[in-house]
MDAnalysis code that builds the backbone (N, CA, C; Angstrom):
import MDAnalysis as mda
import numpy as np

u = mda.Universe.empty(351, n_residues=117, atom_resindex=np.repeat(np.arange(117), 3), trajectory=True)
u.add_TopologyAttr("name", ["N", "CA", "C"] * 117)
u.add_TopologyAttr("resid", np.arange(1, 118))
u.add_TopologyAttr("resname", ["UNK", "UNK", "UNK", "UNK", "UNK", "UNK", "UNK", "UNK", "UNK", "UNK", "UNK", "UNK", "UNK", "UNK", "UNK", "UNK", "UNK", "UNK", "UNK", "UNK", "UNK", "UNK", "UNK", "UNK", "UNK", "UNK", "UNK", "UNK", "UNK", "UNK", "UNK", "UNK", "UNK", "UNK", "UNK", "UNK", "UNK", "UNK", "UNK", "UNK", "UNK", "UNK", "UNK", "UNK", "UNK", "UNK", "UNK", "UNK", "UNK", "UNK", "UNK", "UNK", "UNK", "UNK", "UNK", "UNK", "UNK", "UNK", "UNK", "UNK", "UNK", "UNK", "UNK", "UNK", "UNK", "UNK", "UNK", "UNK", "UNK", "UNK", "UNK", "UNK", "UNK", "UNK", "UNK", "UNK", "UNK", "UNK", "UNK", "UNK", "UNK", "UNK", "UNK", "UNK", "UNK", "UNK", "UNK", "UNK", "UNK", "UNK", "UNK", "UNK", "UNK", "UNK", "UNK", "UNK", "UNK", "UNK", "UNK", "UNK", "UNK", "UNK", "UNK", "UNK", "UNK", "UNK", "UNK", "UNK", "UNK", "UNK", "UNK", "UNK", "UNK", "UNK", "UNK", "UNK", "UNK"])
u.atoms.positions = np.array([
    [-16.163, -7.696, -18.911],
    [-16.138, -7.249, -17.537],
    [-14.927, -7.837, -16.806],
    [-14.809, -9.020, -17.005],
    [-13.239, -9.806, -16.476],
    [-12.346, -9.496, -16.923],
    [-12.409, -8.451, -18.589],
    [-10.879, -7.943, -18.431],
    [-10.570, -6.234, -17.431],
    [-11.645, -5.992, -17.681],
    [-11.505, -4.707, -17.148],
    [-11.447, -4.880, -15.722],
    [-11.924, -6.117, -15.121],
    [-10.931, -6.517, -13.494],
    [-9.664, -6.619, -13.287],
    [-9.326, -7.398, -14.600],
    [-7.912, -7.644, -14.524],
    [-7.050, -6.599, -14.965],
    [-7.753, -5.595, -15.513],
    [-6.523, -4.227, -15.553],
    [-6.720, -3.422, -14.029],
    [-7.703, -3.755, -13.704],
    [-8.058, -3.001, -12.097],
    [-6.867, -3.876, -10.980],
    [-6.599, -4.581, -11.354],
    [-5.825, -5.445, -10.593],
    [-4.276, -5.309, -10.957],
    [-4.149, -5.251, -12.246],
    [-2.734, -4.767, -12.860],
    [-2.410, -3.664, -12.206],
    [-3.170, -2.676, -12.095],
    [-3.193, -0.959, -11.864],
    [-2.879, -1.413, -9.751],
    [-3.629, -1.583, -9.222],
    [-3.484, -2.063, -7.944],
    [-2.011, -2.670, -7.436],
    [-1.621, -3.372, -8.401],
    [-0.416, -3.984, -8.258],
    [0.968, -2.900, -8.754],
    [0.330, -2.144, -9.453],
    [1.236, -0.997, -9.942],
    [1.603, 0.087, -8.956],
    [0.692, 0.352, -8.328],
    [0.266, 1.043, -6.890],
    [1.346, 0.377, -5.923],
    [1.076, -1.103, -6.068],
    [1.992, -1.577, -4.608],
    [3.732, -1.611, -4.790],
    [3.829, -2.058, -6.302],
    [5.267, -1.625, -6.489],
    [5.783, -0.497, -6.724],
    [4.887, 0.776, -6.850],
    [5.470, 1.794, -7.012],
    [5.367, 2.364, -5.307],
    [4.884, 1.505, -4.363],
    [4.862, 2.037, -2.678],
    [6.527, 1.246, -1.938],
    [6.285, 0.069, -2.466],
    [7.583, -0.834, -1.996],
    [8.739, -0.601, -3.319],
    [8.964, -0.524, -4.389],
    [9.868, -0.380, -4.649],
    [10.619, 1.106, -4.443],
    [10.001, 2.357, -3.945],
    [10.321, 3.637, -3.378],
    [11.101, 3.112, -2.453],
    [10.204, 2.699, -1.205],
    [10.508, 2.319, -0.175],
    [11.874, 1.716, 0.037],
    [12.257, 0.493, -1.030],
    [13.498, -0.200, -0.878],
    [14.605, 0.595, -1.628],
    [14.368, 1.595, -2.174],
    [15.422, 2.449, -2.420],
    [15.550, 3.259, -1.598],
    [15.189, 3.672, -0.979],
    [15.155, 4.459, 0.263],
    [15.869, 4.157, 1.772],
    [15.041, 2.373, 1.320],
    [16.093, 1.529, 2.519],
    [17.333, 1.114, 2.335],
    [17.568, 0.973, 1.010],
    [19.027, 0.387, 0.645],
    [19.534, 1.408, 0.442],
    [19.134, 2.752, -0.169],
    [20.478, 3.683, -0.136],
    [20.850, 4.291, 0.508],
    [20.096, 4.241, 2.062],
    [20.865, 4.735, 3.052],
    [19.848, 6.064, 3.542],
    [19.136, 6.780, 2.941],
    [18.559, 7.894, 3.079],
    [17.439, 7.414, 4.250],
    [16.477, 6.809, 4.361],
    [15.441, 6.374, 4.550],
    [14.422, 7.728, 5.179],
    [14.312, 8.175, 4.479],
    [13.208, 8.684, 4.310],
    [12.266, 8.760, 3.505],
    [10.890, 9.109, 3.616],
    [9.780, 9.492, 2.825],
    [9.690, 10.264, 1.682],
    [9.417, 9.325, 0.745],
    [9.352, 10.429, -0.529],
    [7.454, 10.472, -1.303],
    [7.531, 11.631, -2.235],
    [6.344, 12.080, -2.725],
    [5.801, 10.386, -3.513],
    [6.875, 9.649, -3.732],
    [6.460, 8.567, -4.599],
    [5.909, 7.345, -3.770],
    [5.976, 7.314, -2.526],
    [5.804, 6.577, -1.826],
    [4.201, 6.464, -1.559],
    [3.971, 7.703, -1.332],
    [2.534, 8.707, -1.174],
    [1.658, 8.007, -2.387],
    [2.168, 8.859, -3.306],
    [1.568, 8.155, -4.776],
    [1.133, 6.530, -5.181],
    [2.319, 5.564, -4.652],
    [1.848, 4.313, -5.327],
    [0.750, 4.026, -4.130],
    [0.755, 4.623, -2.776],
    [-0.285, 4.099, -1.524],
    [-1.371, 4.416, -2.620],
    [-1.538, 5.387, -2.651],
    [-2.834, 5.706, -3.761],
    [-3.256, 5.269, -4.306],
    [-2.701, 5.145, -5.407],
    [-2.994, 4.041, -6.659],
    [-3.273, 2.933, -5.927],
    [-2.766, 2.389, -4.853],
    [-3.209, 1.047, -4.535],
    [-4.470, 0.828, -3.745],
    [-4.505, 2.347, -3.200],
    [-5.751, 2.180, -2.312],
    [-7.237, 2.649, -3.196],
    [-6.957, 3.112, -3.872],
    [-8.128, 3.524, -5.333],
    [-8.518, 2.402, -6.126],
    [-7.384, 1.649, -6.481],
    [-7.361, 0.369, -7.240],
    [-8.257, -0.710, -6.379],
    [-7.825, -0.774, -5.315],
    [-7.885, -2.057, -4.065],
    [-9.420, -1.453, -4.210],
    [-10.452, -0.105, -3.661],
    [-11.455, 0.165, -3.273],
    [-12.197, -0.349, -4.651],
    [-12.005, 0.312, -5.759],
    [-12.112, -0.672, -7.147],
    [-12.556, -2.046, -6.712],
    [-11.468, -2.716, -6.737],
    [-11.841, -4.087, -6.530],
    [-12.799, -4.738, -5.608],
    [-13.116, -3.769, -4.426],
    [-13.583, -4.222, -3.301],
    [-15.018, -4.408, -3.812],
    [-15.535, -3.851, -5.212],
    [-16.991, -3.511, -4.948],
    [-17.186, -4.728, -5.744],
    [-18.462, -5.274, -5.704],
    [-18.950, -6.086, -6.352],
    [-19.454, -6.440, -7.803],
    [-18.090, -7.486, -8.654],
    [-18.401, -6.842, -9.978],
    [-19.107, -7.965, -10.556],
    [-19.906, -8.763, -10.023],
    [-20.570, -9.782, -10.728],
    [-19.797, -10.787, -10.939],
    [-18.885, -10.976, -9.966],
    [-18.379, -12.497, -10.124],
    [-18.947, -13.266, -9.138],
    [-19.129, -14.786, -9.450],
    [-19.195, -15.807, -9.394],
    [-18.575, -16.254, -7.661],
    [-19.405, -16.598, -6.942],
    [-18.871, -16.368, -5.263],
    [-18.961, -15.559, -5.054],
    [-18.719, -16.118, -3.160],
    [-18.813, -14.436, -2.360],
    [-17.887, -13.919, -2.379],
    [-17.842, -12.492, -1.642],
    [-16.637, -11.618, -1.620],
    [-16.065, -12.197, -0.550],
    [-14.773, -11.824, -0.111],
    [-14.163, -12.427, 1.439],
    [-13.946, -11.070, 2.082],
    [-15.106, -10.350, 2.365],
    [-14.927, -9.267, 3.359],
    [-13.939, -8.863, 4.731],
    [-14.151, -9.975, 4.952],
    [-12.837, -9.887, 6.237],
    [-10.959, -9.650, 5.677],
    [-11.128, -10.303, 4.494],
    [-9.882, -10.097, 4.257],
    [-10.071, -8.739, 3.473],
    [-11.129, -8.193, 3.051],
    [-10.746, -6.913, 2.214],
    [-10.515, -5.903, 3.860],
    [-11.548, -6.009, 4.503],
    [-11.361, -5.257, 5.611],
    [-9.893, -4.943, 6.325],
    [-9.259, -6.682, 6.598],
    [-7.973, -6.365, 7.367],
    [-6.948, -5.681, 5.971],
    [-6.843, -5.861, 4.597],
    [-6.318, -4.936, 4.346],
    [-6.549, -3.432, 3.990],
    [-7.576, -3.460, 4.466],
    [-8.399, -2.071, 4.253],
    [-7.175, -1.343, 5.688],
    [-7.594, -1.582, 6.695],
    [-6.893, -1.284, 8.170],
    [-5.458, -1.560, 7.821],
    [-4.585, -2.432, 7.518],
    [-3.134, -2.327, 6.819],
    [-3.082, -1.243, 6.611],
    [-3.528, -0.868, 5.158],
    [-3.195, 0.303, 3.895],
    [-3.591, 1.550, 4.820],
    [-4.632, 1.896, 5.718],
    [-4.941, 2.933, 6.646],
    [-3.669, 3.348, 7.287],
    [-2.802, 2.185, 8.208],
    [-1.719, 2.327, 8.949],
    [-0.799, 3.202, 7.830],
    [-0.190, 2.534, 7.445],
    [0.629, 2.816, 6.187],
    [0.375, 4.190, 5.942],
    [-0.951, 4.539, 5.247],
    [-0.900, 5.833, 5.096],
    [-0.989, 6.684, 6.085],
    [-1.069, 6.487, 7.031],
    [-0.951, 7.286, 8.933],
    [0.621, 7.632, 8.887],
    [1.499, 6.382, 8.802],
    [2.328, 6.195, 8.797],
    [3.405, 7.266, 8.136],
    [3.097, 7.241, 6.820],
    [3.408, 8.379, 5.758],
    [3.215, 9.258, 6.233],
    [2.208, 9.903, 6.438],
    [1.362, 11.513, 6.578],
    [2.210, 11.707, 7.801],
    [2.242, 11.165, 9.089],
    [3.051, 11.668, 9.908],
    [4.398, 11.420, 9.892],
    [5.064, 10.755, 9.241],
    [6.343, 11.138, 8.998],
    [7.129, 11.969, 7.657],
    [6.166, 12.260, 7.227],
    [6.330, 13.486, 5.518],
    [6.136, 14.569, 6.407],
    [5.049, 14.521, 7.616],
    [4.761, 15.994, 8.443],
    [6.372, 16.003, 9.358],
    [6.647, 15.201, 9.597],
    [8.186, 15.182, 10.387],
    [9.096, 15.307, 9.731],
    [8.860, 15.218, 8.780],
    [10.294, 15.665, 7.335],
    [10.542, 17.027, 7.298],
    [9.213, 17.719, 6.622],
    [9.385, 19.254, 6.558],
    [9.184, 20.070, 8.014],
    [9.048, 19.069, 8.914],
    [10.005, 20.089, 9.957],
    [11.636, 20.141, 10.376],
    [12.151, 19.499, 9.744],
    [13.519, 19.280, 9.921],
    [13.457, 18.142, 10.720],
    [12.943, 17.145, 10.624],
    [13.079, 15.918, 11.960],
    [13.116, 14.718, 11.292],
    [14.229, 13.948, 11.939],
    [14.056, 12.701, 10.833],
    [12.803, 12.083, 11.051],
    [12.657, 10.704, 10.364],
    [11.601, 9.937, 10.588],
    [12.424, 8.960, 11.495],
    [11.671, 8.473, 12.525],
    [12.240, 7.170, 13.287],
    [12.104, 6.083, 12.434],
    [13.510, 5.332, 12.748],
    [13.819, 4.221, 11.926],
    [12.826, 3.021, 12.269],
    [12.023, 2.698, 13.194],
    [11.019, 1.913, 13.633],
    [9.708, 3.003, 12.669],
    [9.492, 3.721, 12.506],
    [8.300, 3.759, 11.727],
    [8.974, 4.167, 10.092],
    [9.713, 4.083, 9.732],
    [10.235, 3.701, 8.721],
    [10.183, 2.345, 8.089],
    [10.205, 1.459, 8.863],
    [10.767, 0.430, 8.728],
    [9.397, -0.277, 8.940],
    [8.644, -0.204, 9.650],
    [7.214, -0.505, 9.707],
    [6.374, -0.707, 8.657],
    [6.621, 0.667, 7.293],
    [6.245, 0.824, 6.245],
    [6.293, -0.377, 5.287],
    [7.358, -0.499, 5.459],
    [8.192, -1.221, 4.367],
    [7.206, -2.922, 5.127],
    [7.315, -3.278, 5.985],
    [6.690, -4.226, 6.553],
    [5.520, -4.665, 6.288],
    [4.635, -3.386, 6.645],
    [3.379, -3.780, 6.246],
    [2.743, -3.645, 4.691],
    [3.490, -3.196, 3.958],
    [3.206, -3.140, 2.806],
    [3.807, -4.228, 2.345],
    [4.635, -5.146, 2.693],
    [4.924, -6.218, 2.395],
    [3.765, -7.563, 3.001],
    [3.310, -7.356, 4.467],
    [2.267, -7.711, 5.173],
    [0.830, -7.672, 4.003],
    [0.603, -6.564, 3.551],
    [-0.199, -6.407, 2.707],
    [-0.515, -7.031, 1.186],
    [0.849, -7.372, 1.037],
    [0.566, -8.126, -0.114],
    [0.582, -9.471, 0.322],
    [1.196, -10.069, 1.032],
    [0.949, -11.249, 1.379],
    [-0.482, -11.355, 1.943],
    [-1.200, -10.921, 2.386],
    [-2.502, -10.885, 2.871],
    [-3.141, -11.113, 1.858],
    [-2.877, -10.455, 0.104],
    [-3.964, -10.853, -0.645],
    [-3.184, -11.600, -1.095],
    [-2.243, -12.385, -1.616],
    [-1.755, -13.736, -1.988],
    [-2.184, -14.963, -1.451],
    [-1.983, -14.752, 0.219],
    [-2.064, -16.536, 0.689],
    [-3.262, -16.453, 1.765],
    [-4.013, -15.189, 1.813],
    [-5.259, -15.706, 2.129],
    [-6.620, -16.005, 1.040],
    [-6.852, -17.164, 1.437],
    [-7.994, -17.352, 0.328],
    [-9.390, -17.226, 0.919],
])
Protein backbone atom coordinates (compact mmCIF):
# COMPACT_ATOMS: atom_id res chain seq x y z
CA UNK A 1 0.00 0.00 0.00
CA UNK A 2 3.08 2.46 0.73
CA UNK A 3 4.35 1.84 -2.57
CA UNK A 4 1.43 2.50 -4.45
CA UNK A 5 1.41 6.04 -2.35
CA UNK A 6 4.56 6.68 -3.38
CA UNK A 7 3.85 6.31 -7.13
CA UNK A 8 0.64 8.51 -6.33
CA UNK A 9 3.01 11.03 -5.21
CA UNK A 10 5.63 10.54 -8.05
CA UNK A 11 2.59 11.01 -10.55
CA UNK A 12 1.44 14.33 -8.47
CA UNK A 13 4.82 15.65 -8.71
CA UNK A 14 4.82 14.86 -12.43
CA UNK A 15 1.66 16.95 -12.70
CA UNK A 16 3.47 19.90 -10.95
CA UNK A 17 6.50 19.88 -13.21
CA UNK A 18 4.78 19.36 -16.18
CA UNK A 19 2.42 22.82 -14.87
CA UNK A 20 5.72 24.89 -13.90
CA UNK A 21 8.10 23.68 -16.23
CA UNK A 22 5.44 24.83 -19.32
CA UNK A 23 5.03 27.76 -17.52
CA UNK A 24 8.88 28.74 -17.34
CA UNK A 25 9.22 28.22 -20.91
CA UNK A 26 6.70 30.33 -21.64
CA UNK A 27 8.18 32.89 -19.22
CA UNK A 28 11.64 32.75 -20.43
CA UNK A 29 10.94 32.64 -24.04
CA UNK A 30 9.24 35.55 -24.24
CA UNK A 31 5.75 34.30 -25.47
CA UNK A 32 3.95 34.11 -22.17
CA UNK A 33 1.14 32.70 -22.84
CA UNK A 34 -1.06 29.69 -22.00
CA UNK A 35 -0.53 26.52 -23.41
CA UNK A 36 -2.66 23.06 -23.66
CA UNK A 37 0.33 21.64 -21.44
CA UNK A 38 -0.05 23.82 -18.76
CA UNK A 39 -3.83 22.68 -18.49
CA UNK A 40 -2.66 19.10 -18.48
CA UNK A 41 0.09 18.93 -15.74
CA UNK A 42 -2.80 21.20 -13.38
CA UNK A 43 -4.57 17.93 -13.86
CA UNK A 44 -2.47 15.41 -13.23
CA UNK A 45 -1.68 17.29 -10.17
CA UNK A 46 -5.01 17.92 -9.08
CA UNK A 47 -6.18 14.06 -9.65
CA UNK A 48 -2.95 12.92 -8.08
CA UNK A 49 -3.15 15.54 -5.02
CA UNK A 50 -7.25 14.37 -4.62
CA UNK A 51 -5.58 10.72 -4.63
CA UNK A 52 -3.58 11.54 -1.91
CA UNK A 53 -6.01 13.50 0.02
CA UNK A 54 -8.07 10.36 0.88
CA UNK A 55 -7.25 8.29 3.61
CA UNK A 56 -4.91 5.44 2.94
CA UNK A 57 -4.29 3.86 6.26
CA UNK A 58 -1.40 5.58 7.37
CA UNK A 59 -0.25 5.97 10.64
CA UNK A 60 -1.40 9.74 12.01
CA UNK A 61 -3.74 12.21 11.23
CA UNK A 62 -4.28 13.80 8.00
CA UNK A 63 -3.38 17.71 8.11
CA UNK A 64 -6.62 18.86 6.54
CA UNK A 65 -6.02 22.42 6.66
CA UNK A 66 -3.07 22.16 4.67
CA UNK A 67 -4.74 19.81 2.08
CA UNK A 68 -7.57 22.39 2.01
CA UNK A 69 -5.33 25.63 1.50
CA UNK A 70 -3.83 23.75 -1.34
CA UNK A 71 -6.94 22.52 -2.50
CA UNK A 72 -8.02 26.63 -2.90
CA UNK A 73 -4.28 27.35 -4.49
CA UNK A 74 -4.71 24.66 -7.33
CA UNK A 75 -8.63 26.07 -7.72
CA UNK A 76 -7.04 29.69 -8.39
CA UNK A 77 -4.60 28.42 -10.80
CA UNK A 78 -7.01 26.58 -12.65
CA UNK A 79 -9.52 29.82 -12.74
CA UNK A 80 -6.58 31.37 -13.71
CA UNK A 81 -5.92 29.16 -16.85
CA UNK A 82 -9.55 28.72 -17.99
CA UNK A 83 -9.88 32.44 -18.15
CA UNK A 84 -6.95 33.29 -19.77
CA UNK A 85 -6.94 30.15 -22.56
CA UNK A 86 -10.74 31.81 -22.90
CA UNK A 87 -8.73 35.22 -23.62
CA UNK A 88 -6.33 33.58 -25.97
CA UNK A 89 -8.81 32.30 -28.53
CA UNK A 90 -10.31 35.52 -28.62
CA UNK A 91 -7.42 37.25 -29.91
CA UNK A 92 -6.52 38.96 -26.45
CA UNK A 93 -3.44 38.61 -24.74
CA UNK A 94 -3.32 37.31 -21.27
CA UNK A 95 -2.32 40.10 -18.70
CA UNK A 96 1.10 39.83 -17.59
CA UNK A 97 -0.10 40.04 -13.77
CA UNK A 98 -2.27 36.96 -14.26
CA UNK A 99 0.32 35.30 -16.08
CA UNK A 100 2.67 35.72 -13.78
CA UNK A 101 0.42 34.87 -10.83
CA UNK A 102 0.39 31.32 -12.28
CA UNK A 103 3.73 30.74 -12.22
CA UNK A 104 3.64 32.03 -8.44
CA UNK A 105 1.25 30.12 -7.06
CA UNK A 106 2.17 27.01 -8.39
CA UNK A 107 5.37 27.64 -7.00
CA UNK A 108 3.33 28.82 -3.62
CA UNK A 109 1.89 25.40 -3.97
CA UNK A 110 4.62 23.40 -3.78
CA UNK A 111 6.16 25.03 -1.11
CA UNK A 112 2.98 24.62 0.89
CA UNK A 113 3.43 20.84 0.72
CA UNK A 114 7.24 20.89 1.44
CA UNK A 115 7.62 23.19 4.55
CA UNK A 116 4.35 22.83 6.02
CA UNK A 117 4.25 20.00 8.34
Amino acid sequence: METLRHVVVFIHLVGFATLFGAWAVQAFGGKREFTRLMSIGMTIAAVAGLILAAPWGIEGAMNYPKIGVKLVVLLIIGALLGIGSARQKRDAQVPAAMFWLVGILTLVNAGIAVLWR
